[in-house]
C-alpha positions in Angstrom: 13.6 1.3 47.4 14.7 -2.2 46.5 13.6 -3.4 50.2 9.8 -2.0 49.5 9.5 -3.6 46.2 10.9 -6.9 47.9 8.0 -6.7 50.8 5.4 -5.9 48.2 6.7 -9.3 46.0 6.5 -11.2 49.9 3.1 -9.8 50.4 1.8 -10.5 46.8 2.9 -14.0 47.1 1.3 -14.5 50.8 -2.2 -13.7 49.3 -2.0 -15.2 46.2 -1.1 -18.7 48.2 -3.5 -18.1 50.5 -6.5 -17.5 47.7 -4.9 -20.6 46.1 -5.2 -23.2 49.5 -8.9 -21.4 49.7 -9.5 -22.6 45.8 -8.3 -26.4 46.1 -10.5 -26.7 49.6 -13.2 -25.4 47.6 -12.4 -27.9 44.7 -12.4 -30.3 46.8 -15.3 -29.7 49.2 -17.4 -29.2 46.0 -17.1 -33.3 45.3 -19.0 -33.2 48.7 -21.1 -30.5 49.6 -22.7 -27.8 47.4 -21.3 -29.0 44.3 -22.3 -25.6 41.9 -21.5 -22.8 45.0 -17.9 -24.2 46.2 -17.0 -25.5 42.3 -17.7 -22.2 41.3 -15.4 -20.4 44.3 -12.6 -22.9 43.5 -12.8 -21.5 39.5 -13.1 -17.9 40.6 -10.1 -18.2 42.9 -8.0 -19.9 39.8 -8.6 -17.0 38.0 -7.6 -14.7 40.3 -4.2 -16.2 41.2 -3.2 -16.5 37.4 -4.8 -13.1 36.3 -1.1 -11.4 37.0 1.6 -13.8 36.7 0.5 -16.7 34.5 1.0 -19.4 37.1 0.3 -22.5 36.0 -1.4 -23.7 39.2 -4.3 -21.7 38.9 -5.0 -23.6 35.2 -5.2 -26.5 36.6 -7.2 -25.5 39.7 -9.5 -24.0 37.7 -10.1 -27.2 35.6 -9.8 -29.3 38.5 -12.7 -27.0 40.1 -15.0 -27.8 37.0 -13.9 -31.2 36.8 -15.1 -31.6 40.5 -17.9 -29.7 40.6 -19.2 -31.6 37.3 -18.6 -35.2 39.3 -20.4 -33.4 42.4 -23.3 -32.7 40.7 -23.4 -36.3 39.2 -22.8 -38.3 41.9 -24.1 -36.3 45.4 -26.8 -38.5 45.5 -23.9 -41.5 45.5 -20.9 -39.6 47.5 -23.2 -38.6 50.5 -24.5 -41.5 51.6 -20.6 -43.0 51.9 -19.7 -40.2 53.2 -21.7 -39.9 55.9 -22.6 -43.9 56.6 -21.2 -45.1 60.0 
């Protein structure tokens, strides 16, 4: 019984890290492209990972995600130009 409750821990931990790379690349992406839709993915992925364990990482993804998304919507017209110039 202790081995099941061991590979549902494993597998609970997989996904939650997963959903937690997929939150920071949406952070992240949302300072470039489609500041609201990927800002908003990045918060919704932050409150998934901490709605079970209070992990602290999914705070601060969540408020990086807003902070982000906020300096996305601000500064596209700034970021894309840079981003894109060759």
């Amino acid at each position: 019984m202790n081995n099941v409750q061991e590979i549902s821990h494993q597998n609970i931990s997989v996904k939650k890290a997963i959903l937690l790379l997929a939150g920071w690349v949406s952070a992240i992406l949302a300072l470039f492209i489609y500041p609201f839709v990927f800002g908003m993915l990045g918060v919704v992925s932050g409150i998934l990972a901490t709605k079970n364990n209070k992990s602290r990482i999914g705070v601060y993804l969540v408020v990086s995600s807003i902070v982000l998304m906020g300096v996305g919507l601000v500064f596209s017209t700034k970021i894309l130009p840079l981003v894109y110039h060759r």
